[in-house]
OpenMM code with the backbone's topology and positions (N, CA, C; nanometers):
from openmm import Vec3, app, unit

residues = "UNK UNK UNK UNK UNK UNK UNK UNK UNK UNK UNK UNK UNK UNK UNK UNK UNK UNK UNK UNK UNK UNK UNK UNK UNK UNK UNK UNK UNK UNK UNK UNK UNK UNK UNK UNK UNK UNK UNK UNK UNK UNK UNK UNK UNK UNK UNK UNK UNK UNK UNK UNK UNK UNK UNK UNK UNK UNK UNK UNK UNK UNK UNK UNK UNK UNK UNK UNK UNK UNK UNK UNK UNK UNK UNK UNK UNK UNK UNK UNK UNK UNK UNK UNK UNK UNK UNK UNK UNK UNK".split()
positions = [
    Vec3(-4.0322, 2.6145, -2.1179),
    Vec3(-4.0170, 2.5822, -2.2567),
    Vec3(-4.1513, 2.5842, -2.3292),
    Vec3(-4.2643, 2.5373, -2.2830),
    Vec3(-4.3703, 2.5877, -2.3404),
    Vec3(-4.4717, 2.7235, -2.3789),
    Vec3(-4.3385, 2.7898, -2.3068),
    Vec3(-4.4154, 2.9314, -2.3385),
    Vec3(-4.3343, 3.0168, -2.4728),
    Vec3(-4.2561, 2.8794, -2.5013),
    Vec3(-4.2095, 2.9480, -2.6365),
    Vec3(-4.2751, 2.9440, -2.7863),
    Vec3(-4.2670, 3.0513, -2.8206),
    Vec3(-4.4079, 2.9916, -2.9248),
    Vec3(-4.3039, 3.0968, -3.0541),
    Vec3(-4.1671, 3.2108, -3.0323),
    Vec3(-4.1842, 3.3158, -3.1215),
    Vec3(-4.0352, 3.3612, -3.0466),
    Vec3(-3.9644, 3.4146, -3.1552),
    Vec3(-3.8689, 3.4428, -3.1403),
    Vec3(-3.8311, 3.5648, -3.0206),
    Vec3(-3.9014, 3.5858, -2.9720),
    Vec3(-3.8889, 3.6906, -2.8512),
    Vec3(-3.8715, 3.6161, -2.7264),
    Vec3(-4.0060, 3.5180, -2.7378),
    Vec3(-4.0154, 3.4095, -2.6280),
    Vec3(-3.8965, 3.3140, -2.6011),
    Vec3(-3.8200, 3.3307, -2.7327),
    Vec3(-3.7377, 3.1887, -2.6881),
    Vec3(-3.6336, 3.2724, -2.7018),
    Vec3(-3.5813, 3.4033, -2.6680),
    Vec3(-3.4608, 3.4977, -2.6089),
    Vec3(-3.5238, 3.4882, -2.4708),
    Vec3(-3.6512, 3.5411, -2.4388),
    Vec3(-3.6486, 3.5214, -2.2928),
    Vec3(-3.6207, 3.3877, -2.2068),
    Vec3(-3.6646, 3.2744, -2.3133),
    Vec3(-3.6447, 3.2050, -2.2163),
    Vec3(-3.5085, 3.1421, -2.1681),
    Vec3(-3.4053, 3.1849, -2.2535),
    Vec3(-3.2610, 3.1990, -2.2359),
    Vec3(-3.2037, 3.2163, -2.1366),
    Vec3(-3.2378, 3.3506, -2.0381),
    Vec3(-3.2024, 3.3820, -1.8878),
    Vec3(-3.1974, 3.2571, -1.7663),
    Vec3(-3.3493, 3.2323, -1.8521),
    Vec3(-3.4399, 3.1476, -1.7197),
    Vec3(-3.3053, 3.0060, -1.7034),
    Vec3(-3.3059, 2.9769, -1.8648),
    Vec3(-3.2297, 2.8038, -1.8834),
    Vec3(-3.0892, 2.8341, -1.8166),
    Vec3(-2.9968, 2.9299, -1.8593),
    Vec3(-2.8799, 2.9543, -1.7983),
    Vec3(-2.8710, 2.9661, -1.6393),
    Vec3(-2.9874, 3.0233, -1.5871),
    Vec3(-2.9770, 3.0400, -1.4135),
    Vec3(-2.9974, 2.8602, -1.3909),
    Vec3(-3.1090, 2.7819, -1.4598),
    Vec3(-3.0974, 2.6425, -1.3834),
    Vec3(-2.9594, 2.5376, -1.4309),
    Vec3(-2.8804, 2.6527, -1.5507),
    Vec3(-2.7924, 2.5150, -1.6045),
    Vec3(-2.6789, 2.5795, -1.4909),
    Vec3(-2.6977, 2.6627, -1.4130),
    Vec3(-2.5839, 2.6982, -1.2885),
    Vec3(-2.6441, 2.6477, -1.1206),
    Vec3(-2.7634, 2.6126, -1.1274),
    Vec3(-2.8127, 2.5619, -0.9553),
    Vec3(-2.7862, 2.4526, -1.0302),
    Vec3(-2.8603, 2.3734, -1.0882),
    Vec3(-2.8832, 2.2273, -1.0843),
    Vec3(-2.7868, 2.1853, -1.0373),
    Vec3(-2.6219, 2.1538, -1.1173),
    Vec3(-2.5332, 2.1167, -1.0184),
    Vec3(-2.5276, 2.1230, -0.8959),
    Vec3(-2.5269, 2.2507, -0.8605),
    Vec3(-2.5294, 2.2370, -0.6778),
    Vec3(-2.6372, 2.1743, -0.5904),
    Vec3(-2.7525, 2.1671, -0.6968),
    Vec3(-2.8829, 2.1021, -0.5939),
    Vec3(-2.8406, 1.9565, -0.5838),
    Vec3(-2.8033, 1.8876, -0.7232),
    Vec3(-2.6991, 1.7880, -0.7148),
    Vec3(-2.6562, 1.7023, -0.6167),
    Vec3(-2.5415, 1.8353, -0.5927),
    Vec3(-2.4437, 1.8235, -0.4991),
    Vec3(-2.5046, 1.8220, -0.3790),
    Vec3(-2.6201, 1.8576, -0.3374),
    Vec3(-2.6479, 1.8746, -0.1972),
    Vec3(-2.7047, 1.7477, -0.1871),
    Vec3(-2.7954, 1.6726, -0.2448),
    Vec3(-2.8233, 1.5489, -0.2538),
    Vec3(-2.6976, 1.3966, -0.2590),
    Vec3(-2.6363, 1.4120, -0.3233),
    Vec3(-2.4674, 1.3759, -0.3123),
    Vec3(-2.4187, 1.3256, -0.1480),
    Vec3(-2.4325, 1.4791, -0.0746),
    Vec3(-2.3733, 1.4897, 0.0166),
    Vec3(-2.4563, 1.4339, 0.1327),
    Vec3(-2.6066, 1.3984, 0.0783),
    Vec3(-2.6834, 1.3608, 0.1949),
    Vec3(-2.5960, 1.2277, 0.2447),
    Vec3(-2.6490, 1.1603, 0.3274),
    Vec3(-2.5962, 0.9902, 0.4389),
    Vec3(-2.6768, 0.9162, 0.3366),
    Vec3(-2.6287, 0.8204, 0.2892),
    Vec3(-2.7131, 0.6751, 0.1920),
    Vec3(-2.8602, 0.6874, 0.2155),
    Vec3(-2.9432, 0.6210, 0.1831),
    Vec3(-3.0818, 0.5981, 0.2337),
    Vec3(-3.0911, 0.4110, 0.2526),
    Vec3(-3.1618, 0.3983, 0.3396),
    Vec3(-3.1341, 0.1881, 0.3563),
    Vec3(-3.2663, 0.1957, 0.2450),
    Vec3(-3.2362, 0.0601, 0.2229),
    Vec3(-3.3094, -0.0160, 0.0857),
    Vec3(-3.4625, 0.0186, 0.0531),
    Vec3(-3.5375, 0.0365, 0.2284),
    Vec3(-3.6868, 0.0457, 0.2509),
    Vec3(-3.6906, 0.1720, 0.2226),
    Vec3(-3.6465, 0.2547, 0.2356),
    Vec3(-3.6478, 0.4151, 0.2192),
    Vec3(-3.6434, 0.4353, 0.0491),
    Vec3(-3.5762, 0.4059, 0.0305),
    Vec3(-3.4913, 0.4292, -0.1447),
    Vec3(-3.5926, 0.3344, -0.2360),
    Vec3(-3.6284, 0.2349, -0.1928),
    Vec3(-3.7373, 0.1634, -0.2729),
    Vec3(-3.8653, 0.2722, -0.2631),
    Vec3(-3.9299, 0.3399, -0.1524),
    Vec3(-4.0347, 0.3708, -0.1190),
    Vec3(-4.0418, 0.5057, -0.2104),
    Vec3(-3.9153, 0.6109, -0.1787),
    Vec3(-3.8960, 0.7063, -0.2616),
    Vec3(-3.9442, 0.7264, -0.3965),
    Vec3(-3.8367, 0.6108, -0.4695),
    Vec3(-3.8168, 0.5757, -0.6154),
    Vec3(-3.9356, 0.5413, -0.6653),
    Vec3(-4.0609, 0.4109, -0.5491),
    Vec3(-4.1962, 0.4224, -0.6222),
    Vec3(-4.2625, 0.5371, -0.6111),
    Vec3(-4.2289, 0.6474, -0.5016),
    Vec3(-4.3332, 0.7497, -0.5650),
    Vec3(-4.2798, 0.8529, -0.6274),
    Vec3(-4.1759, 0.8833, -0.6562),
    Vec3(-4.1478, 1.0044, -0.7533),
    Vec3(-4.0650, 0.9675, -0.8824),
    Vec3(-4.0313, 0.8343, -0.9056),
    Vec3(-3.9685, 0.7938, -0.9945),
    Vec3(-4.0782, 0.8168, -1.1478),
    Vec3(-4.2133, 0.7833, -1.1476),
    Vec3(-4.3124, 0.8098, -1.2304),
    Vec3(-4.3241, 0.9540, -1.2588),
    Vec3(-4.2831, 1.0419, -1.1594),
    Vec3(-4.3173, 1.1789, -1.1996),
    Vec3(-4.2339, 1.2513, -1.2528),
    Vec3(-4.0744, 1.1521, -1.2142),
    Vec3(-3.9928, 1.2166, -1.2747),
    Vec3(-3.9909, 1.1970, -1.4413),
    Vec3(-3.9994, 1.0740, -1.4544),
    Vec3(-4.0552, 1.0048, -1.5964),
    Vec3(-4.1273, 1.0753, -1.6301),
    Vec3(-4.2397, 1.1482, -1.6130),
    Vec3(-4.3708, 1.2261, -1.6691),
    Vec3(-4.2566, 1.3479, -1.6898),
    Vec3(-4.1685, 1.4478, -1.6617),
    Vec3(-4.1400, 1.5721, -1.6226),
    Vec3(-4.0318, 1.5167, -1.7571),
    Vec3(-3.9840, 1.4382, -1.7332),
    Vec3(-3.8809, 1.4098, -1.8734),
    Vec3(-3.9386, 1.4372, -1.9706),
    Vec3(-4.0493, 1.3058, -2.0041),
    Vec3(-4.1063, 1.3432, -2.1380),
    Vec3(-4.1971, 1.4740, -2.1966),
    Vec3(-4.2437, 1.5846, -2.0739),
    Vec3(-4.2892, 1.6660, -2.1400),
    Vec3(-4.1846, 1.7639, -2.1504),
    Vec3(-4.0612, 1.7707, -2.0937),
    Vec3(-3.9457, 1.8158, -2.1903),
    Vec3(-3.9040, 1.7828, -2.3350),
    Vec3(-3.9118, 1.6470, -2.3104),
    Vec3(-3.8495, 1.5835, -2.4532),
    Vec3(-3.9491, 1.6549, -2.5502),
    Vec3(-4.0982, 1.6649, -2.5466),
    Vec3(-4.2043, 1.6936, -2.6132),
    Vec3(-4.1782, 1.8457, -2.6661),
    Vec3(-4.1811, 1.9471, -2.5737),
    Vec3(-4.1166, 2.0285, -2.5452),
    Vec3(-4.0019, 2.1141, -2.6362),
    Vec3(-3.9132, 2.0326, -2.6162),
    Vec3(-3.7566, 2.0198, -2.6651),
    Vec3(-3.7714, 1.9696, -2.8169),
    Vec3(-3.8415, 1.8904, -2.8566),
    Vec3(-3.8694, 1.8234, -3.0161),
    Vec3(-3.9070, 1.9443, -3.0363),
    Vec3(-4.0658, 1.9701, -3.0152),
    Vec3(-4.1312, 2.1118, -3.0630),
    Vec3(-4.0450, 2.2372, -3.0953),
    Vec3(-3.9612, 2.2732, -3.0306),
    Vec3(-3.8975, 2.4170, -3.0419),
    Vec3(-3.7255, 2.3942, -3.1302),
    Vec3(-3.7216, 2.2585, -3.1405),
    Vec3(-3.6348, 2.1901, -3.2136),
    Vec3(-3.6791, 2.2228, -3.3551),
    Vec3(-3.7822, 2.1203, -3.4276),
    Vec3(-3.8646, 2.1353, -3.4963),
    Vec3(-3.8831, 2.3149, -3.5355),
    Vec3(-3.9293, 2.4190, -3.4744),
    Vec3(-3.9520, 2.4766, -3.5099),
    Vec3(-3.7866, 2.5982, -3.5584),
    Vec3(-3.6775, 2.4980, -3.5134),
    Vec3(-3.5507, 2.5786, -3.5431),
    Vec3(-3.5521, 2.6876, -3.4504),
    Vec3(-3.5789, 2.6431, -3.3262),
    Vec3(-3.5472, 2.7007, -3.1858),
    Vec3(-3.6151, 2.8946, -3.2492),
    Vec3(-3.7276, 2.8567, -3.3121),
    Vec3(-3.7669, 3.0019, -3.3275),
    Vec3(-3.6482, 3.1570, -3.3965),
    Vec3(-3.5509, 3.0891, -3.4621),
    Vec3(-3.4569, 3.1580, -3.5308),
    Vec3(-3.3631, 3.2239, -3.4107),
    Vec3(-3.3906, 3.1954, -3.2664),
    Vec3(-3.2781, 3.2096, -3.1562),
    Vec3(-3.1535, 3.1370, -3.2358),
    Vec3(-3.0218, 3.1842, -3.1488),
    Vec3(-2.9174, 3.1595, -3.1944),
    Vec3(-2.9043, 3.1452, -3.0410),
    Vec3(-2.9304, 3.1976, -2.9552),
    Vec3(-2.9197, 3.1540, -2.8092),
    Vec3(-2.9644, 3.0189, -2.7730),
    Vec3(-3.0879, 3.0088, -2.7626),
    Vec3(-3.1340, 2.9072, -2.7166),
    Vec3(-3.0896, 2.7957, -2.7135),
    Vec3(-3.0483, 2.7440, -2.8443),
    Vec3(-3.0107, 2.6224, -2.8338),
    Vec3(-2.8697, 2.5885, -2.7714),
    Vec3(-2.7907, 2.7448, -2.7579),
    Vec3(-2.6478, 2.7204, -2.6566),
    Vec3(-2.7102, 2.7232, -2.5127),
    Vec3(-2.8029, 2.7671, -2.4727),
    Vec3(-2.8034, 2.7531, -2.3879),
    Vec3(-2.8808, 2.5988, -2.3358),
    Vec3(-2.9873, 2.5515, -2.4203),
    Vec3(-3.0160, 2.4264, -2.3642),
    Vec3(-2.9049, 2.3058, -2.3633),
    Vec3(-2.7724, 2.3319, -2.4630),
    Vec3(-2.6990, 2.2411, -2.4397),
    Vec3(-2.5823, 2.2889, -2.3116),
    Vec3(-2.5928, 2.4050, -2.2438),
    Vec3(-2.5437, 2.4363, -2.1869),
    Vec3(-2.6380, 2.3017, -2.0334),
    Vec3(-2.6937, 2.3254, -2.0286),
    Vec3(-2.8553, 2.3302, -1.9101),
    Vec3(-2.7657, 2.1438, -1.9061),
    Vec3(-2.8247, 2.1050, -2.0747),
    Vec3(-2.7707, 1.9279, -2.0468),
    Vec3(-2.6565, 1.8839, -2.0026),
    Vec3(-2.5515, 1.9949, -2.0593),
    Vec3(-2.4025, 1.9473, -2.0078),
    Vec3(-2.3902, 1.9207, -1.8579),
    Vec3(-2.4914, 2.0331, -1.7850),
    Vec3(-2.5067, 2.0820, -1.6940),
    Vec3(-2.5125, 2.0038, -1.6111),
    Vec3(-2.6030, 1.8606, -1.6097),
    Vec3(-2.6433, 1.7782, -1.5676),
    Vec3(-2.6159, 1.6629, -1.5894),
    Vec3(-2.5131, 1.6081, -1.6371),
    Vec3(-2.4725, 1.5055, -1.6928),
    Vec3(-2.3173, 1.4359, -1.6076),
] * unit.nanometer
topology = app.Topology()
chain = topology.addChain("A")
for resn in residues:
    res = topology.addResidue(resn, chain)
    for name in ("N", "CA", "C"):
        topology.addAtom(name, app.Element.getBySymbol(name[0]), res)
């Protein structure tokens, strides 16, 4: 998303969003399907990637405002496809 700066850029980056708004689910799902984790594990996890996931959000959100703001660069794609990407994941 930051390499969108211009209406060319943000058709290309269309491909890219539609291929992850079709894995993500399944990566999902493979996580889903793992065995529980006990409390010491899942606490230990959550302190170390829970912050990064937080960091990876907001420079989407940042991201996502910006190319918002700029009226998704006069794409008519883009923005079906990023609500495609969220549905995606929800």
């Amino acid at each position: 998303m930051a390499r969108v700066r211009d209406k060319d850029s943000a058709e290309a980056a269309v491909p890219v969003i539609m291929r992850l708004a079709r894995e993500l689910p399944t990566w999902g799902q493979g996580f889903a399907a793992l065995p529980p984790l006990d409390e010491e594990t899942q606490s230990t996890l959550e302190k170390r990637y829970l912050p990064i996931i937080n960091q990876l959000n907001e420079r989407i959100q940042i991201q996502a405002d910006r190319i918002a703001a700029a009226e998704f660069y006069g794409s008519e794609n883009l923005p079906a496809a990023l609500v495609k990407l969220v549905n995606s994941v929800q």
